[in-house]
VMD Tcl script that builds the backbone (N, CA, C; Angstrom):
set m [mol new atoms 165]
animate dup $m
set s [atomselect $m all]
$s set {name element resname resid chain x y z} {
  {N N UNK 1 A 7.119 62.778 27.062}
  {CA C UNK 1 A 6.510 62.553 28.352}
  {C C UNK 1 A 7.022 61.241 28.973}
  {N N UNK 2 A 6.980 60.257 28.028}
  {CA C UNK 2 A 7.219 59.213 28.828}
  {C C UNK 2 A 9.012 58.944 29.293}
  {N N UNK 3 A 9.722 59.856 28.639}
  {CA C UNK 3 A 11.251 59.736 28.867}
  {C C UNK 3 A 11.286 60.258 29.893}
  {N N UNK 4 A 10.460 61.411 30.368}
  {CA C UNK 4 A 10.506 62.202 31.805}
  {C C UNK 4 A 10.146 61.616 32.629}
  {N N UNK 5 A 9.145 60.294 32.341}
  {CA C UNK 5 A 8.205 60.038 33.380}
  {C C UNK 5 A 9.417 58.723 33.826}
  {N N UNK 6 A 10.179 58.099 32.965}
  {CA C UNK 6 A 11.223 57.296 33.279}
  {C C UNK 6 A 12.107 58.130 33.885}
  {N N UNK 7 A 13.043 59.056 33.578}
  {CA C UNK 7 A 13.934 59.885 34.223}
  {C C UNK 7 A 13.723 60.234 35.806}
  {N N UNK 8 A 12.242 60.386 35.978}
  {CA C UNK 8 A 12.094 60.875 37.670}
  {C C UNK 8 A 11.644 59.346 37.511}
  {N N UNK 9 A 11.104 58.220 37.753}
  {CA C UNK 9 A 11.143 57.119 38.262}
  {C C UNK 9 A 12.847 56.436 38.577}
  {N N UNK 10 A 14.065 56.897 37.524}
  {CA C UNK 10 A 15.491 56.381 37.984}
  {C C UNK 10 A 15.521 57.339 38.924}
  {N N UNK 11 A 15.866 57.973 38.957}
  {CA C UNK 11 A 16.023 59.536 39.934}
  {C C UNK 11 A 15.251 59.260 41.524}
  {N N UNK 12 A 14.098 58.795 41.682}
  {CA C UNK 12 A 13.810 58.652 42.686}
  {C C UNK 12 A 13.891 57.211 43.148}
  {N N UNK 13 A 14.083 56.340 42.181}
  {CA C UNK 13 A 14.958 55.021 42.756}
  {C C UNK 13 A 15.720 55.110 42.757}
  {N N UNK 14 A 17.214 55.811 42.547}
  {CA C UNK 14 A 18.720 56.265 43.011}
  {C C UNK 14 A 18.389 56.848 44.385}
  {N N UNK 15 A 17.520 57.921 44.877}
  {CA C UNK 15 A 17.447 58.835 45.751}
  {C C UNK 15 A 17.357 57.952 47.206}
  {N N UNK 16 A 16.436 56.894 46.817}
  {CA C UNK 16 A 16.076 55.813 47.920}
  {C C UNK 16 A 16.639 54.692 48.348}
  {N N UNK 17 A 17.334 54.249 47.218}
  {CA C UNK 17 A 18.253 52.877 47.160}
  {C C UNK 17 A 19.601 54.285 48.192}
  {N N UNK 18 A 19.953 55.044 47.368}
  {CA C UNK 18 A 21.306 55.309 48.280}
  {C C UNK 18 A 21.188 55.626 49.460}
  {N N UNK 19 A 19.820 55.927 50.340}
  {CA C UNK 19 A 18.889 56.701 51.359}
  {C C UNK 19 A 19.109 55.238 52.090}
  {N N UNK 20 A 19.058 53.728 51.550}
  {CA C UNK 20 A 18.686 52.714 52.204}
  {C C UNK 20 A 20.003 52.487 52.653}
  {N N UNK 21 A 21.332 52.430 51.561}
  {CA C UNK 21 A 22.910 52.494 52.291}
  {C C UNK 21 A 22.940 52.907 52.736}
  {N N UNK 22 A 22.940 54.596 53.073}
  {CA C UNK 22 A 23.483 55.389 54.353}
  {C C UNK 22 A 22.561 55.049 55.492}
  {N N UNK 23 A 21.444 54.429 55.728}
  {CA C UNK 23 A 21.326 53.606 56.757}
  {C C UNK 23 A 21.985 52.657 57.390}
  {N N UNK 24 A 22.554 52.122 56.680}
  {CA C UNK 24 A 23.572 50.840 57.355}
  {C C UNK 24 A 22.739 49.713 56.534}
  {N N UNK 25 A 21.464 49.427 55.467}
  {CA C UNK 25 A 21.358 48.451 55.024}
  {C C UNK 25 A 22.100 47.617 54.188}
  {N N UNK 26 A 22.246 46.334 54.002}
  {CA C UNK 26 A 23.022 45.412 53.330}
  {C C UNK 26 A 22.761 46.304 51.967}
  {N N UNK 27 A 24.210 45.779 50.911}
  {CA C UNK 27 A 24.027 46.380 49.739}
  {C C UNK 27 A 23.015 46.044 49.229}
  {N N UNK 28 A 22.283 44.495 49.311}
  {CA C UNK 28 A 21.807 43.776 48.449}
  {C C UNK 28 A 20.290 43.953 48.896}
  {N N UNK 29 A 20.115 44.612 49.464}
  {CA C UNK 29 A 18.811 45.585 49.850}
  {C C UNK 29 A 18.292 46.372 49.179}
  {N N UNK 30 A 19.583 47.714 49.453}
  {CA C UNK 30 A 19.586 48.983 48.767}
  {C C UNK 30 A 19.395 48.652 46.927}
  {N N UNK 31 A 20.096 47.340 46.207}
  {CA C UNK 31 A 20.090 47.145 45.531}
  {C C UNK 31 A 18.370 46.560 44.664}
  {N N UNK 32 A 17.770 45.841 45.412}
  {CA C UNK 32 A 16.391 45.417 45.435}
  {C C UNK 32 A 15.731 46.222 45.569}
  {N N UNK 33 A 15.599 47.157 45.974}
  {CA C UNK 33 A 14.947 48.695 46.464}
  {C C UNK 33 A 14.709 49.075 45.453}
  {N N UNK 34 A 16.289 49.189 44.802}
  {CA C UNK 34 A 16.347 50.250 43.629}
  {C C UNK 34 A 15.409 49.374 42.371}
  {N N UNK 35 A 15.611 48.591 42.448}
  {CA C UNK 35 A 15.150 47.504 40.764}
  {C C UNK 35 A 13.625 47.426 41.201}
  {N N UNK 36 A 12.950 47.580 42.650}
  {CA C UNK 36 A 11.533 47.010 42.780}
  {C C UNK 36 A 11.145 48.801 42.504}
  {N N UNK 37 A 11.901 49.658 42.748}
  {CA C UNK 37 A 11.233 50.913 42.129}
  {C C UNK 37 A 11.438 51.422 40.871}
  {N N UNK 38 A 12.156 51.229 40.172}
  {CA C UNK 38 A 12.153 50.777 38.815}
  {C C UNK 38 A 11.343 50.447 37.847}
  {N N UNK 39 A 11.343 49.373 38.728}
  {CA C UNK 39 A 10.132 47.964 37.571}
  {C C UNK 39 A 8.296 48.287 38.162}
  {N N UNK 40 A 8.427 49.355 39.173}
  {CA C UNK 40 A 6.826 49.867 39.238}
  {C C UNK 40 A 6.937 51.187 38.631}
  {N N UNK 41 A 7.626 51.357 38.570}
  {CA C UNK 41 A 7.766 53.541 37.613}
  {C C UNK 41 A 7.743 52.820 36.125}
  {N N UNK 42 A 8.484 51.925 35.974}
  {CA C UNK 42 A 8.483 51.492 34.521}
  {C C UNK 42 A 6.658 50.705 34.300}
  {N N UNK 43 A 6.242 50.451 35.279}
  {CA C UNK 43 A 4.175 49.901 34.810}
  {C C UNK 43 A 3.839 51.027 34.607}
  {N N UNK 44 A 3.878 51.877 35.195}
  {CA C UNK 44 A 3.535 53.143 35.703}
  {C C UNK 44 A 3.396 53.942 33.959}
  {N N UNK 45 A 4.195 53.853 33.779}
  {CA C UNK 45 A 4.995 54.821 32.266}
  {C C UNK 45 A 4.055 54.163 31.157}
  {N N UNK 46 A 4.201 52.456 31.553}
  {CA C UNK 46 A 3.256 51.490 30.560}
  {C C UNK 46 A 1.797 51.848 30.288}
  {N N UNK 47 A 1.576 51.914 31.925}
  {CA C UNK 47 A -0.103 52.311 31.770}
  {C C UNK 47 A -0.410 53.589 31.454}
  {N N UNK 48 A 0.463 54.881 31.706}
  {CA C UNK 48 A 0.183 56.079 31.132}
  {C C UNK 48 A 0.559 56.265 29.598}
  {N N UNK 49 A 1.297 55.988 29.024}
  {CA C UNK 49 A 1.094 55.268 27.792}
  {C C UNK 49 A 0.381 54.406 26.817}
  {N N UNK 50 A -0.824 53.471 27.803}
  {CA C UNK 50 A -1.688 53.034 26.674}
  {C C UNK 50 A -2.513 53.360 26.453}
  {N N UNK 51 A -2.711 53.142 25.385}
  {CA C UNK 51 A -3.806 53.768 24.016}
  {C C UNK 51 A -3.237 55.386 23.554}
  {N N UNK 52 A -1.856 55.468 23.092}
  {CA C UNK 52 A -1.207 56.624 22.983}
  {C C UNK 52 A -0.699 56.001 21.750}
  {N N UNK 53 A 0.032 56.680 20.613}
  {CA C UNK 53 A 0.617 56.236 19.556}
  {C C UNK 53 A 1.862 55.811 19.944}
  {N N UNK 54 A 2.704 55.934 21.309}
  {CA C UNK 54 A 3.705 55.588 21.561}
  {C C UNK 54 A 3.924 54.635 23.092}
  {N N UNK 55 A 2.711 53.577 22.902}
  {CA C UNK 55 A 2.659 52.192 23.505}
  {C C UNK 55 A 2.805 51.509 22.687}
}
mol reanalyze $m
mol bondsrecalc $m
mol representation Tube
mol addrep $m
């Protein structure tokens, strides 16, 4: 569960970060985009994970 629940959190921070380039945003945008959706799919995974044998 939780490898899936990471897999669609990269997946939909790729989908949006590259959604923010083909706008015309600076790379270093699209790039922040991608890592600030990331690092909340990755709490996300944390908190559905605790009190599980695999937190």
């Amino acid at each position: 569960m939780a490898a899936d629940l990471l897999l669609a959190t990269w997946g939909a921070a790729f989908i949006e970060a590259h959604r923010a380039a083909r706008q015309g945003r600076d790379p270093g945008q699209a790039q922040a985009l991608f890592l600030a959706i990331v690092d909340r799919g990755t709490a996300g995974v944390t908190a559905a994970m605790a009190g599980t044998p695999y937190a």
